[in-house]
PDB file of N, CA, C and O in Angstrom:
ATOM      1  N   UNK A   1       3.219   7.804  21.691  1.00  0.00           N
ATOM      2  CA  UNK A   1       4.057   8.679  20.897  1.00  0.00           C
ATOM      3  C   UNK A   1       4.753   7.906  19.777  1.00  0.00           C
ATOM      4  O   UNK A   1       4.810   8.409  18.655  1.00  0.00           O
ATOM      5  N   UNK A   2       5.380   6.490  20.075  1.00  0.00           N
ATOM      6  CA  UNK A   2       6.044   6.053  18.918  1.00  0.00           C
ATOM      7  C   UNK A   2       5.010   5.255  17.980  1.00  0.00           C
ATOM      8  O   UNK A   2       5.364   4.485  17.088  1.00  0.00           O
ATOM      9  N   UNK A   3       3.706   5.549  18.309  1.00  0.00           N
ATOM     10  CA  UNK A   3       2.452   5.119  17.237  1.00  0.00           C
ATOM     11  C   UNK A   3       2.677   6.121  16.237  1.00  0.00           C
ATOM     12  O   UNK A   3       2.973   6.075  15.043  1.00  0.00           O
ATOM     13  N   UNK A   4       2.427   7.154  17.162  1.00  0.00           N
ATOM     14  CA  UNK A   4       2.196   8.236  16.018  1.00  0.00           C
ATOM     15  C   UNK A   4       3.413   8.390  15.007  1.00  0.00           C
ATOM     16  O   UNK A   4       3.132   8.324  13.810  1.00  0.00           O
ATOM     17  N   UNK A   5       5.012   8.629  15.449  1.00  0.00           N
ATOM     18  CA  UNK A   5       5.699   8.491  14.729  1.00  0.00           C
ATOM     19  C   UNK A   5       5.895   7.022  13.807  1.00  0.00           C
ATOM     20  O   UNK A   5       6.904   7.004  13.102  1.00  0.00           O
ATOM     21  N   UNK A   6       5.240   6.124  13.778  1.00  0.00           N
ATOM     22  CA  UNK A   6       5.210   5.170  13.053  1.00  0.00           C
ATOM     23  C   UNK A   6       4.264   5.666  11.627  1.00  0.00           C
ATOM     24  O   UNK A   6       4.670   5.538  10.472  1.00  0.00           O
ATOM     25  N   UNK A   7       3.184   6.138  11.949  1.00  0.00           N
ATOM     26  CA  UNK A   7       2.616   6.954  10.862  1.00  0.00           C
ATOM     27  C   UNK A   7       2.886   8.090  10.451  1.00  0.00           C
ATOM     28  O   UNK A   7       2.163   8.702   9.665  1.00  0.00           O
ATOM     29  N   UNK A   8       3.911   8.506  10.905  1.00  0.00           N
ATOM     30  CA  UNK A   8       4.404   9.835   9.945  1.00  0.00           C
ATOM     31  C   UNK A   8       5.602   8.881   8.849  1.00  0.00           C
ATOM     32  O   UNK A   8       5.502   8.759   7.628  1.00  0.00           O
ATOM     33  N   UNK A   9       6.318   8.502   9.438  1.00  0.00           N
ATOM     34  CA  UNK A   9       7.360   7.920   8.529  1.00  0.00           C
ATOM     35  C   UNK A   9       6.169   6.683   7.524  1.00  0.00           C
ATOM     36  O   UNK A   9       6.828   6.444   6.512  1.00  0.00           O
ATOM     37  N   UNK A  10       5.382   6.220   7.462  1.00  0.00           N
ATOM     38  CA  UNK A  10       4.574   5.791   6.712  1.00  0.00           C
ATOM     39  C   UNK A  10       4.261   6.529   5.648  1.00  0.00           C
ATOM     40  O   UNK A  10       4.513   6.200   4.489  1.00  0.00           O
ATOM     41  N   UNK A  11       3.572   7.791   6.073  1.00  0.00           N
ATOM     42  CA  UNK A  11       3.141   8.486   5.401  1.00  0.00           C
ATOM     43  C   UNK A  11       3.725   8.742   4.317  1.00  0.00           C
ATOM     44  O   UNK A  11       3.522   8.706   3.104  1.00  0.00           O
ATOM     45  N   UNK A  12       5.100   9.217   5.618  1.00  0.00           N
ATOM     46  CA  UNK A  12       6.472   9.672   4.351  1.00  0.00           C
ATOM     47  C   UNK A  12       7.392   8.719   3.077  1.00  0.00           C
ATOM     48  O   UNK A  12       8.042   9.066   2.091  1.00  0.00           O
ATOM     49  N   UNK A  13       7.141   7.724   3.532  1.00  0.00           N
ATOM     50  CA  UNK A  13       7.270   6.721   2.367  1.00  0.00           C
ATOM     51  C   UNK A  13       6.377   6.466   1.232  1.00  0.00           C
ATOM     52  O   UNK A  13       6.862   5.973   0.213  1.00  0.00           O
ATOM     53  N   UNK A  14       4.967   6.780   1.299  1.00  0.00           N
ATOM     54  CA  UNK A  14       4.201   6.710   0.836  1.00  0.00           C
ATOM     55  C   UNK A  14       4.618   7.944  -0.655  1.00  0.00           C
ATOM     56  O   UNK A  14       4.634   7.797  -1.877  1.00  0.00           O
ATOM     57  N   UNK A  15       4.894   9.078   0.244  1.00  0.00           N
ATOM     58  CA  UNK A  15       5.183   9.793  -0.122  1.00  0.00           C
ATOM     59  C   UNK A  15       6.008   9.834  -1.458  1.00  0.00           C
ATOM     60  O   UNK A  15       5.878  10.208  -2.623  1.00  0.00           O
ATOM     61  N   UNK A  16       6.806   9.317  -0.742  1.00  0.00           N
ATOM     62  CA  UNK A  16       8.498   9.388  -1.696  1.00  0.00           C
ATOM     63  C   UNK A  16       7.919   8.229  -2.881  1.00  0.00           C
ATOM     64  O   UNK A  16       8.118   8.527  -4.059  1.00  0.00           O
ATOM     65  N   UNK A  17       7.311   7.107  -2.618  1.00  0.00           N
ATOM     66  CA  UNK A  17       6.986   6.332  -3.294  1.00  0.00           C
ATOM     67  C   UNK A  17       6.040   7.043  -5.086  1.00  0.00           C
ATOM     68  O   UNK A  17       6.316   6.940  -6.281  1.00  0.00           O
ATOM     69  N   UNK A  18       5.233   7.522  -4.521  1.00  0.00           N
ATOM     70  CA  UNK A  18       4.070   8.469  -5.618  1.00  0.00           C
ATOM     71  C   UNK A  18       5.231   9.165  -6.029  1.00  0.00           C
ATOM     72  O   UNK A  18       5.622   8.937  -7.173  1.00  0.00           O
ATOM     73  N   UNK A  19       5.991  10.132  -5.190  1.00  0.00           N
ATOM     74  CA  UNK A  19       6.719  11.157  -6.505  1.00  0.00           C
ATOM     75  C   UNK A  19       8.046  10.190  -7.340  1.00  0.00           C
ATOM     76  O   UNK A  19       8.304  10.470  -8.511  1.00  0.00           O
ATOM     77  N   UNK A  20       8.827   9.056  -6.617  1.00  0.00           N
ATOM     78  CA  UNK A  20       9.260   8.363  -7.673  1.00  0.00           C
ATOM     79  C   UNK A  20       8.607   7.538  -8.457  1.00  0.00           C
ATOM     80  O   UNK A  20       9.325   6.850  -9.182  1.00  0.00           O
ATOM     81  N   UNK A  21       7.033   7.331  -8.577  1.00  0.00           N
ATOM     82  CA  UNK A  21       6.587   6.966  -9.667  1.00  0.00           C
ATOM     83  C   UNK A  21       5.954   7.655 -11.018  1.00  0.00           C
ATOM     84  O   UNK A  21       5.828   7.271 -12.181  1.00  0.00           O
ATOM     85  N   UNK A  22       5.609   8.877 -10.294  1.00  0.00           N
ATOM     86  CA  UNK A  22       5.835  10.401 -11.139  1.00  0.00           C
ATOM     87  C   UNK A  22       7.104  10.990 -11.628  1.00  0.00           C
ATOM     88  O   UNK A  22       6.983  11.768 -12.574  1.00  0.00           O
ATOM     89  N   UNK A  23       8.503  10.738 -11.093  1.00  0.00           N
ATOM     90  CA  UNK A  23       9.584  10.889 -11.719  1.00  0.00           C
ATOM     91  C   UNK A  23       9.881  10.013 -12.751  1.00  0.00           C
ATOM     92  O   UNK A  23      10.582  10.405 -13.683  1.00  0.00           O
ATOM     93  N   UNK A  24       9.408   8.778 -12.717  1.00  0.00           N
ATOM     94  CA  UNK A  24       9.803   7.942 -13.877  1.00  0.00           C
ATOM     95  C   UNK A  24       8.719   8.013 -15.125  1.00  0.00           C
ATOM     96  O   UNK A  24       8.939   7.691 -16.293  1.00  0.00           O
ATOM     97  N   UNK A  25       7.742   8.417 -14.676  1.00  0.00           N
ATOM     98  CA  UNK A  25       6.475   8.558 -15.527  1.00  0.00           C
ATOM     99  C   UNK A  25       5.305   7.550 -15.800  1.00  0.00           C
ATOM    100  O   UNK A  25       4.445   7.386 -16.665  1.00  0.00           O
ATOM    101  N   UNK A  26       5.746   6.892 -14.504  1.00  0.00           N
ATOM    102  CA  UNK A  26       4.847   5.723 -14.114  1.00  0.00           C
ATOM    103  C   UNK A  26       3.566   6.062 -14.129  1.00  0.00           C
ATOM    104  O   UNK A  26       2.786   5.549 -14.931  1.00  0.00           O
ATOM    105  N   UNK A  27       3.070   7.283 -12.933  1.00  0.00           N
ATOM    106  CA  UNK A  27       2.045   7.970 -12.691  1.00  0.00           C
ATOM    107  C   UNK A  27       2.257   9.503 -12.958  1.00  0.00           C
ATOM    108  O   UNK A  27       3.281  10.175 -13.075  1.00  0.00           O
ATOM    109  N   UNK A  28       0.694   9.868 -13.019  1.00  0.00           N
ATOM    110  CA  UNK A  28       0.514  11.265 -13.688  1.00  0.00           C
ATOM    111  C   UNK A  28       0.068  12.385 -12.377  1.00  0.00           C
ATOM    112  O   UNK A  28      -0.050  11.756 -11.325  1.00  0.00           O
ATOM    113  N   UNK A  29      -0.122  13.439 -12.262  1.00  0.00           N
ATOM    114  CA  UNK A  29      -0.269  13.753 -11.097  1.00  0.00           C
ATOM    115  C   UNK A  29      -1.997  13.170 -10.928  1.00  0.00           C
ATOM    116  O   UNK A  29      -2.526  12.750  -9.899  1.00  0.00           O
ATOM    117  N   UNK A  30      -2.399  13.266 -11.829  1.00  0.00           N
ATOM    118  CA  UNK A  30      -4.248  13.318 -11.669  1.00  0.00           C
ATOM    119  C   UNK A  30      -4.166  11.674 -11.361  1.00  0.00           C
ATOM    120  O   UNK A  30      -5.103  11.246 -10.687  1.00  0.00           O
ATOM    121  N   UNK A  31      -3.254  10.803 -11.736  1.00  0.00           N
ATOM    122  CA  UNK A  31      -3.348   9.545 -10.916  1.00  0.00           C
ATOM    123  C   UNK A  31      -3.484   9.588  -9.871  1.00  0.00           C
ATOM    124  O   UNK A  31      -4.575   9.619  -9.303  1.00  0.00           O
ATOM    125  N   UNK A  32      -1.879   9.608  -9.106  1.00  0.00           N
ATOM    126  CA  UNK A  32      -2.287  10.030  -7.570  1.00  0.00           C
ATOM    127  C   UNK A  32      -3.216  10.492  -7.067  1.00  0.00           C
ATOM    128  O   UNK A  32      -3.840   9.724  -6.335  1.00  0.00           O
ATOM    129  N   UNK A  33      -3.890  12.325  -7.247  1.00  0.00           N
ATOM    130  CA  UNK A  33      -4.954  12.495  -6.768  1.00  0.00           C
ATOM    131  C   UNK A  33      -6.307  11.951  -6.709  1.00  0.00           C
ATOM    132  O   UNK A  33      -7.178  12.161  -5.866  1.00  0.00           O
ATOM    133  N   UNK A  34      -6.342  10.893  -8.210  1.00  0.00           N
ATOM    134  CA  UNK A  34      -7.219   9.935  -7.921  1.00  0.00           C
ATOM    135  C   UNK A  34      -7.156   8.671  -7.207  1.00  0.00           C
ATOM    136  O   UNK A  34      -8.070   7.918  -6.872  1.00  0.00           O
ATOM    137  N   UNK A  35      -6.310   8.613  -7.095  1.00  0.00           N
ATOM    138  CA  UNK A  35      -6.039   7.342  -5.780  1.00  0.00           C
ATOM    139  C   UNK A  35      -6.108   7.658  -4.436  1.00  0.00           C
ATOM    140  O   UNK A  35      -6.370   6.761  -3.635  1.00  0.00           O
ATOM    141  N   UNK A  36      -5.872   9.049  -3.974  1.00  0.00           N
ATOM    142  CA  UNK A  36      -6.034   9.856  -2.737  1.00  0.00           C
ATOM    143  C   UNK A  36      -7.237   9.805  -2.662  1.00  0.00           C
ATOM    144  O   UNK A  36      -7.861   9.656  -1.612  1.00  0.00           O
ATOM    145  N   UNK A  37      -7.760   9.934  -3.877  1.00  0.00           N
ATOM    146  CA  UNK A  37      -9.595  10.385  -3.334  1.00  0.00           C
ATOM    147  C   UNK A  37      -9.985   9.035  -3.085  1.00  0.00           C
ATOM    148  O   UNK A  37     -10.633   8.729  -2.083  1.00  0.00           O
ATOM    149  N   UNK A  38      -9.662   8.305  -3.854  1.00  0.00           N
ATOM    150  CA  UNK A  38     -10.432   6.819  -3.605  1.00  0.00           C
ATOM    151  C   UNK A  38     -10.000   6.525  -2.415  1.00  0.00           C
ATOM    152  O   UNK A  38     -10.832   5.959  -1.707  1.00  0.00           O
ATOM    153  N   UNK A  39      -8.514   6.808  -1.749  1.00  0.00           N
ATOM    154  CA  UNK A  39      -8.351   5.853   0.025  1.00  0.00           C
ATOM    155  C   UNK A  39      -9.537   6.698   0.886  1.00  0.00           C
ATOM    156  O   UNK A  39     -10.345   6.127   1.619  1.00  0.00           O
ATOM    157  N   UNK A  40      -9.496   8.258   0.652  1.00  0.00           N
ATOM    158  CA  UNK A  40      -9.884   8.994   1.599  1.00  0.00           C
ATOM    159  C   UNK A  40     -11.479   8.648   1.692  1.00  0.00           C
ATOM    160  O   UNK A  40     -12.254   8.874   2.621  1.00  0.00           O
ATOM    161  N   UNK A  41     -11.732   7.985   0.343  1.00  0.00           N
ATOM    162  CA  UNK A  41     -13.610   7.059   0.103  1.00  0.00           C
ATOM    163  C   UNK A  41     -13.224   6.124   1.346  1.00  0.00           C
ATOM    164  O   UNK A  41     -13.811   6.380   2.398  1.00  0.00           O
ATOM    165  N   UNK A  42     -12.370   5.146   1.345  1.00  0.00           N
ATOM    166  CA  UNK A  42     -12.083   3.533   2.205  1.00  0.00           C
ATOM    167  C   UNK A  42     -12.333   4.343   3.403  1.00  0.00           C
ATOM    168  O   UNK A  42     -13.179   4.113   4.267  1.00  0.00           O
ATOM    169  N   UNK A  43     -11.421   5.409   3.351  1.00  0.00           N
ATOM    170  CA  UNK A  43     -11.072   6.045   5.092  1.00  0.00           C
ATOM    171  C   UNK A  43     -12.451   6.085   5.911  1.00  0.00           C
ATOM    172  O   UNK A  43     -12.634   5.677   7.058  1.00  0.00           O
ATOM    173  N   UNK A  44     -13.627   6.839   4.802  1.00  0.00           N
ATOM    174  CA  UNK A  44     -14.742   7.290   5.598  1.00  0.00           C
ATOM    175  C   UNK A  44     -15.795   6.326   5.693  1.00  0.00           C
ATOM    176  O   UNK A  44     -16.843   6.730   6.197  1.00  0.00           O
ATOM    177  N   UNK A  45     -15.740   5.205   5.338  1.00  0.00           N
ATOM    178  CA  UNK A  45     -16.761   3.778   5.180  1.00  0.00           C
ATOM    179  C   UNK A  45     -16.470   3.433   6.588  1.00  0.00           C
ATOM    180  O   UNK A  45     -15.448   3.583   7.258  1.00  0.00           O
ATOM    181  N   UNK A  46     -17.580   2.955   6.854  1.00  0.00           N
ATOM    182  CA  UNK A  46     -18.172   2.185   8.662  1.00  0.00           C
ATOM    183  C   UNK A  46     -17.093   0.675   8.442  1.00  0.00           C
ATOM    184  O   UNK A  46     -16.246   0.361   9.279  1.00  0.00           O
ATOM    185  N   UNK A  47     -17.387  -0.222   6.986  1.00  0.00           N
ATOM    186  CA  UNK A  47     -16.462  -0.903   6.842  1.00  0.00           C
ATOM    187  C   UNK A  47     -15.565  -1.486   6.232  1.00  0.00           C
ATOM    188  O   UNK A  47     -15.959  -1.990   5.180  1.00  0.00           O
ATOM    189  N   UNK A  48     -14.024  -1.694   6.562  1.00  0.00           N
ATOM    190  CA  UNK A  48     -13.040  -1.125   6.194  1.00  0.00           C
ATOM    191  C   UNK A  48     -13.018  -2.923   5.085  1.00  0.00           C
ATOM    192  O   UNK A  48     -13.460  -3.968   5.562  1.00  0.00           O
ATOM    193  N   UNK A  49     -12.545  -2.846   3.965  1.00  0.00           N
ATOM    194  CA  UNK A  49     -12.446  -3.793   3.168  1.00  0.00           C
ATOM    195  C   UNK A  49     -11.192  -4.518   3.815  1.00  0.00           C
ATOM    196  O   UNK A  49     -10.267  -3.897   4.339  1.00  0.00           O
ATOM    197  N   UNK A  50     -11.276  -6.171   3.703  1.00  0.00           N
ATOM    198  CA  UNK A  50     -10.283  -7.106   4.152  1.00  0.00           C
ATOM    199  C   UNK A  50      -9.969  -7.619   3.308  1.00  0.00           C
ATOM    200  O   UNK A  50     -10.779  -7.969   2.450  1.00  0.00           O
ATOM    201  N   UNK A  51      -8.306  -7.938   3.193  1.00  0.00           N
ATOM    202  CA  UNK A  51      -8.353  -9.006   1.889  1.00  0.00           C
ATOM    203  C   UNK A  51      -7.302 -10.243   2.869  1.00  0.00           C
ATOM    204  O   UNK A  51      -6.575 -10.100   3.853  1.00  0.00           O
ATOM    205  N   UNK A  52      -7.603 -11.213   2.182  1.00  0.00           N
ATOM    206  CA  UNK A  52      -7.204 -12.635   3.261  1.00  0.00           C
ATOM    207  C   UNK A  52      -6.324 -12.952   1.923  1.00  0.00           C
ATOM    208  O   UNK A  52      -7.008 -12.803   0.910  1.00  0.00           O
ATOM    209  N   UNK A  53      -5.138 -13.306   1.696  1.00  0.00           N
ATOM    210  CA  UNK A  53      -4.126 -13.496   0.798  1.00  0.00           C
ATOM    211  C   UNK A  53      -3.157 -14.461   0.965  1.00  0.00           C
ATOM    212  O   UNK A  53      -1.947 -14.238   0.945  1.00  0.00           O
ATOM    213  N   UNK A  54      -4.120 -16.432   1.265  1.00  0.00           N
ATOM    214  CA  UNK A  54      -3.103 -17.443   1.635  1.00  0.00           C
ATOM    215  C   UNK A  54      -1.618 -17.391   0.759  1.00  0.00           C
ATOM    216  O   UNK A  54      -1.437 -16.762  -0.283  1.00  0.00           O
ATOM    217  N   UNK A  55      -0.888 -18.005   1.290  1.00  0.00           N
ATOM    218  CA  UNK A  55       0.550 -18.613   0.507  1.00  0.00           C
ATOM    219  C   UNK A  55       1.103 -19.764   1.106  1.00  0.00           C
ATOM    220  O   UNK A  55       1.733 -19.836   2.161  1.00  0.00           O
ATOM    221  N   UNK A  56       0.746 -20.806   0.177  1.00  0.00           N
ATOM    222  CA  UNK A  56       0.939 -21.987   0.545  1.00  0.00           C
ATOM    223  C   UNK A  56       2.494 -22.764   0.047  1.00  0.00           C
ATOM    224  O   UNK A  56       2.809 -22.920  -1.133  1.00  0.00           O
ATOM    225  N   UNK A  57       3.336 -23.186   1.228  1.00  0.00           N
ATOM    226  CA  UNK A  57       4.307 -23.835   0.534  1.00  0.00           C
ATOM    227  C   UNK A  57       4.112 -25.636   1.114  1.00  0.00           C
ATOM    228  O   UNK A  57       3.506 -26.124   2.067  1.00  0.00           O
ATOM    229  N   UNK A  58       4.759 -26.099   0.261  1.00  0.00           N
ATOM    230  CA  UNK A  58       5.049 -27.586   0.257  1.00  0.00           C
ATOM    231  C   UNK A  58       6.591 -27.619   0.269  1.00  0.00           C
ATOM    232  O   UNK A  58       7.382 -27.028  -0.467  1.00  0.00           O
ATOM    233  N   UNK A  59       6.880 -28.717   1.604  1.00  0.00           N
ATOM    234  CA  UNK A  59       8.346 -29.002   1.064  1.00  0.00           C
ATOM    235  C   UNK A  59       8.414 -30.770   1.307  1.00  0.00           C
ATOM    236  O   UNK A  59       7.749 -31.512   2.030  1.00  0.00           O
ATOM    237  N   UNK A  60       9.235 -30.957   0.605  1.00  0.00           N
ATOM    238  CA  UNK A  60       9.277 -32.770   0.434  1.00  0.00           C
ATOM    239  C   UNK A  60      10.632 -33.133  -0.144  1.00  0.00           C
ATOM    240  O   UNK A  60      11.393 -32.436  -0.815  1.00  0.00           O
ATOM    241  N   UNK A  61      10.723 -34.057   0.163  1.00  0.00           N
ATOM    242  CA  UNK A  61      12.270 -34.865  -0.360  1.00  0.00           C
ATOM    243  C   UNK A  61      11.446 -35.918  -1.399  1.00  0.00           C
ATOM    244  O   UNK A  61      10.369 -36.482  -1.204  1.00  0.00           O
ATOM    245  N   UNK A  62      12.399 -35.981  -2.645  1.00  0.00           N
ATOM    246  CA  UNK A  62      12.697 -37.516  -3.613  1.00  0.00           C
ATOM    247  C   UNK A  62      13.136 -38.871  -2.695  1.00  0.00           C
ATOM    248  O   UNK A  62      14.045 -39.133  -1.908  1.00  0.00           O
ATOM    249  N   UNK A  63      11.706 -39.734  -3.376  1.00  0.00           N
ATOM    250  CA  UNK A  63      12.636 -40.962  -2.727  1.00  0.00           C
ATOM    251  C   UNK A  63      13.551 -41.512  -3.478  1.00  0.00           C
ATOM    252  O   UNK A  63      13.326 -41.400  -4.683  1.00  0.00           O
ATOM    253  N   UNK A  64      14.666 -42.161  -3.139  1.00  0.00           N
ATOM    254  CA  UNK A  64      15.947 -42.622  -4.171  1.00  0.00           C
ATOM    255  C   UNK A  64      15.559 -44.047  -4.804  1.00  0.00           C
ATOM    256  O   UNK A  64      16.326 -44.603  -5.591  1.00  0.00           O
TER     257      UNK A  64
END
C-alpha cells in the first residue's frame, strides 16, 4: 500500500511540475503532451533505457 502511495504523490509532483512550467511559459501544452507520448513509448519497450551518471570528487590538503 505505501508503494502505491509513493506513486501517486510522484505522479502528483510531476504534475505540479509541467503546469508550473506552463505557468511561466517555459512549456506549451503540445510540449508536455509530447513528452507524455514519448515516456508512454519508454513505458511500452521490453527494454527500459539506463543511464550510469559517475560524479567524481577528489579531496586533498596543500603541503606547507
Amino acid at each position: 500500500m505505501a508503494e502505491y502511495a509513493l506513486q501517486l504523490s510522484e505522479a502528483e509532483a510531476g504534475r505540479r511540475r509541467r503546469e508550473a512550467m506552463q505557468a511561466e511559459g517555459h512549456a506549451l501544452t503540445e510540449d508536455v503532451a509530447r513528452w507524455g507520448a514519448a515516456l508512454d513509448r519508454l513505458d511500452r519497450e521490453a527494454a527500459r533505457p539506463v543511464a550510469f551518471l559517475p560524479r567524481f570528487w577528489a579531496l586533498g590538503r596543500r603541503t606547507a
